[in-house]
C-alpha positions in Angstrom: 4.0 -118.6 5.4 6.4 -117.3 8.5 7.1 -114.5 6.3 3.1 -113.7 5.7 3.0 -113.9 9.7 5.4 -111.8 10.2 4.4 -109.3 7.6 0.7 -109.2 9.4 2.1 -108.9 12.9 4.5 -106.1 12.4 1.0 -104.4 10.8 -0.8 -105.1 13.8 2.0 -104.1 15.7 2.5 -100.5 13.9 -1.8 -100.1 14.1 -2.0 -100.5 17.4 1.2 -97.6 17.8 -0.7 -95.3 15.5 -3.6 -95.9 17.4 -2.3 -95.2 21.2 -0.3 -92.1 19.7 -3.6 -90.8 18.5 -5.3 -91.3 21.5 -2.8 -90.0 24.0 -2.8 -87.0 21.6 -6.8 -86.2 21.2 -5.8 -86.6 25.5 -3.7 -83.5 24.9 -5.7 -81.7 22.9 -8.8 -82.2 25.3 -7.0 -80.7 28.4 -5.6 -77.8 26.2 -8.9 -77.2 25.3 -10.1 -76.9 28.6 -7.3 -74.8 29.7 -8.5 -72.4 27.3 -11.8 -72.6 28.5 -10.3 -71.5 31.9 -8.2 -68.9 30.8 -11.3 -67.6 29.3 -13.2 -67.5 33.1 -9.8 -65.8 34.5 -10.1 -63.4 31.6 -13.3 -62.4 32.2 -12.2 -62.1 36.6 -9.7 -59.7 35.5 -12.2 -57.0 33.6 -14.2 -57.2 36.8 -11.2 -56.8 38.8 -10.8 -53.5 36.5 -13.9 -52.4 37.1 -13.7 -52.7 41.2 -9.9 -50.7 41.0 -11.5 -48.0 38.9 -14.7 -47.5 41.0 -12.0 -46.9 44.2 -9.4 -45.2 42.2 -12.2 -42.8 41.3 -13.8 -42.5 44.8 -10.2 -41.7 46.0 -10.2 -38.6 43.3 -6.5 -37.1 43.1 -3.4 -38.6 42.0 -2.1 -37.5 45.9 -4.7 -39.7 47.7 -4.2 -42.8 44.9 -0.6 -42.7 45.9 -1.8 -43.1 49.5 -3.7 -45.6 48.7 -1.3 -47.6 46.9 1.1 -47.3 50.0 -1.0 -48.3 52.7 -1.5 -51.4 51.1 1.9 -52.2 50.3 1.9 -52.4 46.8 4.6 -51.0 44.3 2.5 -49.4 41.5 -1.2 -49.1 40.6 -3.0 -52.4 39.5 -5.1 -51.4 36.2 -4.2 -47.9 36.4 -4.1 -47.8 32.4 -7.5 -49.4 32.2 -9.6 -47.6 34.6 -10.4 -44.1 33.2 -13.2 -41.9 34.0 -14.9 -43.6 31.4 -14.1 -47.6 32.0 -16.1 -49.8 30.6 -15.4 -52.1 33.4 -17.7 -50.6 35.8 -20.5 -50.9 34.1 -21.0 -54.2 35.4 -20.7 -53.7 38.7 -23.4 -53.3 41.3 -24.3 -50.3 43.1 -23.0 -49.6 46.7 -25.6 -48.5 48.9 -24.8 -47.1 52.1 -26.5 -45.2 54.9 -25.2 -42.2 57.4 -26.5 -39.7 59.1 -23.5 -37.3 57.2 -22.3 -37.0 54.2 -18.7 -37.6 55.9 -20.2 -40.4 57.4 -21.8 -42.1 53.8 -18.5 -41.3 52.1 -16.4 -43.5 54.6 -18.9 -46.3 54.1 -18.6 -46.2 50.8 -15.1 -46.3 50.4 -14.4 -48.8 53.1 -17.1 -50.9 51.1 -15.9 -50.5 48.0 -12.2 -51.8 49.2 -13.8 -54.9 51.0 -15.6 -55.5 47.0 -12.3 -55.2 45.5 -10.4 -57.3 48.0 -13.1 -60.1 47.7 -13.0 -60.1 43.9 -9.3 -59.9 44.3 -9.2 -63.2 45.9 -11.5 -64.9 43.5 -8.9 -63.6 40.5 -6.4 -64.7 42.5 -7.4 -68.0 43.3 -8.3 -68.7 40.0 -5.2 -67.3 38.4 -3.2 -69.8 41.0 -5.4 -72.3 39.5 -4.9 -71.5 35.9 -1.1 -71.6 36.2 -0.8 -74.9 38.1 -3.0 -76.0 35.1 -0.5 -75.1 32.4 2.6 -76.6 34.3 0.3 -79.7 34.0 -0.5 -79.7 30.6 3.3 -78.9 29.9 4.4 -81.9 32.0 2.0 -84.2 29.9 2.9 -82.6 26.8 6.6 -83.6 27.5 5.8 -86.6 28.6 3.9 -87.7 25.7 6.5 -86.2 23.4 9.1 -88.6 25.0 7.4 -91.2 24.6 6.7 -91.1 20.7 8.6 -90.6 17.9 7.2 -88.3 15.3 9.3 -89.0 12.7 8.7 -93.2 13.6 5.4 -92.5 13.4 5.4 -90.9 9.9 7.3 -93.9 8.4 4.5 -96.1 9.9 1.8 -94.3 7.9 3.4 -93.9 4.8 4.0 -97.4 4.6 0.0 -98.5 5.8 -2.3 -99.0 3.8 -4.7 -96.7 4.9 -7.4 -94.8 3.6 -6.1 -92.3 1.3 -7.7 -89.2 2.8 -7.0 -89.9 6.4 -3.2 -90.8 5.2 -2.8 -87.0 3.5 -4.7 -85.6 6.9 -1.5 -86.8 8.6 1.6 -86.6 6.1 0.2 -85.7 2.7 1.9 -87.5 -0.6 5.1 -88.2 -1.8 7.7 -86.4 0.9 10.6 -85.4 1.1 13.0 -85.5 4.1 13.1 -82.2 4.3 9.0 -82.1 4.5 9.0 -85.0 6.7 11.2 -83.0 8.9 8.7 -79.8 8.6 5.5 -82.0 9.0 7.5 -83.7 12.2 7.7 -80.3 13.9 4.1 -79.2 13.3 2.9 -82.5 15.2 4.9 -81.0 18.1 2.5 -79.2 20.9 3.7 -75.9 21.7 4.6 -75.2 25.5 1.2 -73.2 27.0 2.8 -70.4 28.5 0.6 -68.6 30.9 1.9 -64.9 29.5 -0.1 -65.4 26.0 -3.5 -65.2 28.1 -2.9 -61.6 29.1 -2.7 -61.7 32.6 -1.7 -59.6 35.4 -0.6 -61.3 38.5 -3.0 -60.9 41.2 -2.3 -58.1 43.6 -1.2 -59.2 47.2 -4.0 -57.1 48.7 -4.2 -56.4 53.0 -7.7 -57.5 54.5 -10.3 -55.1 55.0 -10.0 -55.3 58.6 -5.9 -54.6 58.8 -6.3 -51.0 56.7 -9.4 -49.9 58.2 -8.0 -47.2 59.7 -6.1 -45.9 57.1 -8.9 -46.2 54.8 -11.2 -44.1 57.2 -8.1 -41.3 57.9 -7.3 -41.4 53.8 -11.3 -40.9 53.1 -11.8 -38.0 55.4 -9.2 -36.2 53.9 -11.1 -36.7 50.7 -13.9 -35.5 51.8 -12.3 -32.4 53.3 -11.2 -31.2 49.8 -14.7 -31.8 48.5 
């Protein structure tokens, strides 16, 4: 009789195990989930960010003035300079700049000093977002870990196999008849892999100067454009 009640606690006991493991790991899979779903937003902020570097790279014309460019703002290189041809498809999306002047000289400036305020707003929004995105995955990496530590795969394999459980739902975890070897392999593909920020394809966000600190520069740098037009 002590045995039987025994016998049916250490079952209960071993359930209720299965059962928080599985739900601290649907947990997991839910916020990985949704840190895809943001990656996917950030994504789709970087191809506009494209297209608002290629609408000023090709306002700015030459190589000579791009290089300007790129060192009155203090940046090292080029953001996006492989993805905005003549022909990017990321400017398709973006909307028109409209600007009024009495001059063409006068037009041209607007437009480039407006088209640099576009791309340092979108700029922030990709930045903010990418900030965002990455505090996210140190998050998720953190609860993986911790979840991780506090279960044992290979414990929780040995409580399955000896359950009675439905037959189906026992192969969906461990399949039949194991080996250690297998039990070892099937261990490890119940591990969560680390989310590492670099497999979503992103560039960091540029550290771009306000509008208002390079408006000079922009003005002197579009003037000599427009004197070579």
């Amino acid at each position: 009789m002590q045995d039987d009640f025994i016998a049916a606690l250490t079952h209960e006991v071993k359930e209720e195990v299965i059962q928080n493991y599985l739900y601290e790991r649907r947990l997991i899979e839910e916020q990985i989930n949704y840190l895809n779903k943001l990656a996917d937003n950030t994504v789709q902020l970087q191809e506009r960010l494209y297209g608002h570097f290629a609408r000023t790279y090709d306002l700015l014309c030459e190589t000579e003035f791009i290089n300007k460019f790129i060192s009155l703002t203090g940046l090292k290189e080029a953001p996006c300079k492989e993805k905005t041809g003549t022909e990017s498809k990321y400017k398709k999306e973006l909307r028109l700049i409209k600007v009024h002047g009495l001059t063409g000289r006068s037009r041209f400036k607007k437009l480039l000093m407006e088209s640099y305020r576009r791309l340092y707003t979108w700029n922030d929004k990709y930045r903010k977002d990418y900030e965002n995105l990455e505090d996210e995955c140190n998050a998720v990496n953190y609860n993986i870990k911790k979840f991780e530590g506090n279960h044992d795969l290979l414990t929780i394999l040995n409580f399955l196999k000896s359950m009675d459980v439905d037959e189906i739902g026992k192969k969906h975890f461990m399949g039949d008849n194991f080996t250690p070897e297998e039990i070892g392999a099937v261990e490890k593909s119940l591990h969560f892999a680390p989310v590492r920020l670099e497999k979503f394809k992103l560039i960091p966000p540029p550290n771009l100067p306000k509008p208002k600190a390079v408006h000079d520069q922009l003005t002197s740098l579009a003037n000599s454009i427009y004197d070579l037009r």
